[in-house]
N, C-alpha and C positions, 0 to 999 in steps of 0.2 A: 403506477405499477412498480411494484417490488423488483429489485434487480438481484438480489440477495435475499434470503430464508434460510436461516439455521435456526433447529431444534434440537435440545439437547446433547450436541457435537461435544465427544470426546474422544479425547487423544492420546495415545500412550507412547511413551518412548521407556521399553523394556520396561523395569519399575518403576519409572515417576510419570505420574500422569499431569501432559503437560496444559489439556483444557479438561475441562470438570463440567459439562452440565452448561455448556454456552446456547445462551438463545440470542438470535440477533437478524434484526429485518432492518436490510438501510435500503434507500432508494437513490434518485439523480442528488448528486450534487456531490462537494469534496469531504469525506471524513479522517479526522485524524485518529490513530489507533497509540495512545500512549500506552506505558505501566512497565516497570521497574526490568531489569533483567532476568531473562528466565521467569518471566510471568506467562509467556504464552502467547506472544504478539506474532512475532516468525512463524507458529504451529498454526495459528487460525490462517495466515496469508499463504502457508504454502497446502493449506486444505483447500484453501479458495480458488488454490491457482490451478487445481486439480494434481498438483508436486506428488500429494500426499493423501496416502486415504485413512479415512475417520476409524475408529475404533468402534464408536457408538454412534446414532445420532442419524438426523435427516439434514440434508444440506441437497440445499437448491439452486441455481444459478441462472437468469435469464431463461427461468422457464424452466431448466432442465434438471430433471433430480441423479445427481451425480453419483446414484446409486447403481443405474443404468450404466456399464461401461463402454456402451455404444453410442450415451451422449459424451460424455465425455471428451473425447476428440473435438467434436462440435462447440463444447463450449470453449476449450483451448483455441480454439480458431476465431472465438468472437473476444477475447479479454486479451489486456497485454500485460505483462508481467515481467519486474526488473528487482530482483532478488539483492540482497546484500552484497552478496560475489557472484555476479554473474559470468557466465564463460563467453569466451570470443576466441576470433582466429586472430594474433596478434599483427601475420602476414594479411590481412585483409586490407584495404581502404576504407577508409568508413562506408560509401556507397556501397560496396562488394559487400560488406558484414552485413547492413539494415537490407538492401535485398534480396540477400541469403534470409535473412529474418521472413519477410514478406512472403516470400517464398512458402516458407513453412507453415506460414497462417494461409496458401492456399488463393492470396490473392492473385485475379487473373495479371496474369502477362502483361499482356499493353499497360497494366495500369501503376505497374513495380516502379516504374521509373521516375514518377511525377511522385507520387508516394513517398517514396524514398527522399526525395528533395524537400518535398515538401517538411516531412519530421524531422530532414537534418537542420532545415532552417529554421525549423521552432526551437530546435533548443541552442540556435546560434553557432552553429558553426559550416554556414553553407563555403567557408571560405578555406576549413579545410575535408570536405567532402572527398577528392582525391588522393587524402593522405592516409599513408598507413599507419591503421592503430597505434603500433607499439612504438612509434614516434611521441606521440600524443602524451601529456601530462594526466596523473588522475583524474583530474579535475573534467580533465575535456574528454578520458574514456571513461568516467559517468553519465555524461551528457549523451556519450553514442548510447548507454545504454538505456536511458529516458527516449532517444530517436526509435529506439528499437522497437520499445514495449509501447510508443504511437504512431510506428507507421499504419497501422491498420485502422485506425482509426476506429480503436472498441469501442463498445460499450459499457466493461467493467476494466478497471485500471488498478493495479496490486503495484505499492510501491514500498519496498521495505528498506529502509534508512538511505532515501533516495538522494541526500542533500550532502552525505560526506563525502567531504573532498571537493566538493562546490565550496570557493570563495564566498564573500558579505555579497557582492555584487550577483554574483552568479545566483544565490537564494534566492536574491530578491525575483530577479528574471523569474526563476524556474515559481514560485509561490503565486507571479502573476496566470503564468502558463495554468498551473493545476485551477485557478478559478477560472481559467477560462476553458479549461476538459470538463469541469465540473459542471458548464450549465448545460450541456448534452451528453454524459457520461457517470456514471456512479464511480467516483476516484476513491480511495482507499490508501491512505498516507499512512505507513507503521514509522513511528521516528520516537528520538529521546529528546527535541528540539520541541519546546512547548512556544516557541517564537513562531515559528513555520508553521502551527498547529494556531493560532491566534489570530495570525494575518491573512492564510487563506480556506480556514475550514471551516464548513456549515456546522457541521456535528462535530461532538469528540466521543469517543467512546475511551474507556479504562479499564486495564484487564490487570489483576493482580492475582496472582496464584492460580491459577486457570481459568478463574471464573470472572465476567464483568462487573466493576467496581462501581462503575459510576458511568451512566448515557447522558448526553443532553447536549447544547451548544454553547459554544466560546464563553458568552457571555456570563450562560449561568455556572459555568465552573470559576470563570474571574469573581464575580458575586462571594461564589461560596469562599474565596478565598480572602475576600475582605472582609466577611461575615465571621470567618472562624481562626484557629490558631495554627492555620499553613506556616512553614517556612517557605526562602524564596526571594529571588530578588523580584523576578516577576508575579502579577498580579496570577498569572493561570498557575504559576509554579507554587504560589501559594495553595489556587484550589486545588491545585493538582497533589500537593503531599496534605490536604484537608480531607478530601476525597478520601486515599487509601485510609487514612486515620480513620475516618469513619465505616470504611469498608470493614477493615482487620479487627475494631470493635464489635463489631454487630459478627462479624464468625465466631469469632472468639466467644460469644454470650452465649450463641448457639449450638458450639460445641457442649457448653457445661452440662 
C-alpha cells in the first residue's frame, strides 16, 4: 500500500513556481530526495509535511487526501518531521522538549515517557537526556531533533538535510538508523549528500526545476553514471549530474 500519492502538485512562491506538474507514489522503505538548489526539494517536504499547501494538484498521505483540512491534523499526528531549522525551547532538556513533542502528536500519557527515552536512545544521546539544549553542540541538537520527529514512532518520516552538523561517525550511526525506520516506515531523506543517499536508500528520486528528473534505485543511477559522461568523484555523483544532463536536454527539445 501506497503511503504517499501525488498528482500533478504544484507550487507557487509569489512568481516562481517552485514544483511544476509533480507525480510521485513511494511506499515502505527509505527514499533519498536529491537535485540542485532551489529545485524544489524543501517545497515537496514541507507540502508533505502538511507545512504548506499546494497551489494545484492532489496530494494524499496514509490514506488521507490533504484536501480535507479536517484530515489534516490527523495526518500530522501520524508522520514525523524535522525541517532544515527546526525550532526548540533552548531552556528545555532534551526529555522536556521530545515530550513537549509527543505531546503534540497527542500521544497518550502513560506512554510519553518510555517513548521519549526510547528516540533519545536511538539517536545516542541517552547520556545527556537531562541536559539542557542550549548546552548542547549542533551536532547533538540535530540529533534531539531526529529524537523528536521518532518519538512517535510514524509511519511517514520527512527529513530535510537531516545529517548537517552530524560528524563522519555520527552519519554513519544516523544512515544505519534510517534503514532500520525504513523496513516499517516510508522515510523520505531531502539531502545534497549523494554518500548518505547510496549507503542507506532503497529509491532515489531527482527533482530539478520543479519537475522530477530522474526515479529509480541506487544502483541504477551509479549505472547510469558509469554508462555516461557524469562528473563527480562519486559513482552516484556521476549519475546524479548524468541524470540532470539528460533531464535539461530532453526540456529543452521540448520546449523548441
Amino acid at each position: 500500500m501506497s503511503t504517499i500519492r501525488v498528482t500533478g502538485l504544484r507550487v507557487r512562491h509569489r512568481r516562481t513556481v517552485a514544483l511544476d506538474g509533480v507525480d510521485l507514489t513511494l511506499g515502505t522503505g527509505v527514499h533519498g530526495l536529491l537535485g540542485p538548489n532551489g529545485a524544489g526539494k524543501t517545497s515537496l517536504i514541507r507540502v508533505l509535511a502538511t507545512v504548506a499547501r499546494p497551489s494545484g494538484g492532489r496530494v494524499e498521505i496514509l490514506g488521507e487526501d490533504l484536501s480535507d483540512h479536517r484530515r489534516r491534523g490527523e495526518v500530522r499526528r501520524r508522520l514525523g518531521y524535522l525541517p532544515q531549522e527546526f525550532g526548540y525551547y533552548p531552556g528545555f532538556t532534551v526529555r522536556e522538549f521530545v515530550a513537549y513533542v509527543a505531546w503534540l502528536k497527542e500521544l497518550p500519557a502513560a506512554a510519553i515517557p518510555a517513548a521519549v527515552e526510547r528516540a533519545v536512545a536511538r539517536v545516542g544521546l541517552a547520556d545527556r537526556i537531562d541536559v539542557r539544549i542550549r548546552t548542547l553542540s549542533g551536532g547533538m541538537v540535530r540529533r534531539v531533533g531526529i529524537a523528536q520527529a521518532i518519538v512517535n514512532e510514524p509511519r511517514l518520516l520527512l527529513f530535510d538535510e537531516p545529517t548537517a552538523g552530524l560528524d563522519p561517525e555520527q552519519r554513519v550511526e544516523f544512515r544505519a538508523l534510517l534503514r532500520e525506520l525504513g523496513t516499517a516506515a516510508t522515510v523520505i531523506v531531502s539531502t545534497h549528500l549523494v554518500e548518505d543517499v547510496a549507503a542507506a536508500c532503497t529509491e532515489v528520486t531527482l527533482v530539478d526545476a520543479g519537475r522530477i528528473a530522474y526515479q529509480g534505485n541506487p544502483d541504477t543511477l551509479i549505472a547510469l553514471g558509469e554508462s555516461s559522461e557524469g562528473t563527480g568523484d562519486h559513482p552516484m555523483e556521476r549519475g546524479y549530474t548524468a541524470a540532470l544532463r539528460a533531464h535539461r536536454t530532453s526540456a529543452a527539445g521540448a520546449a523548441r
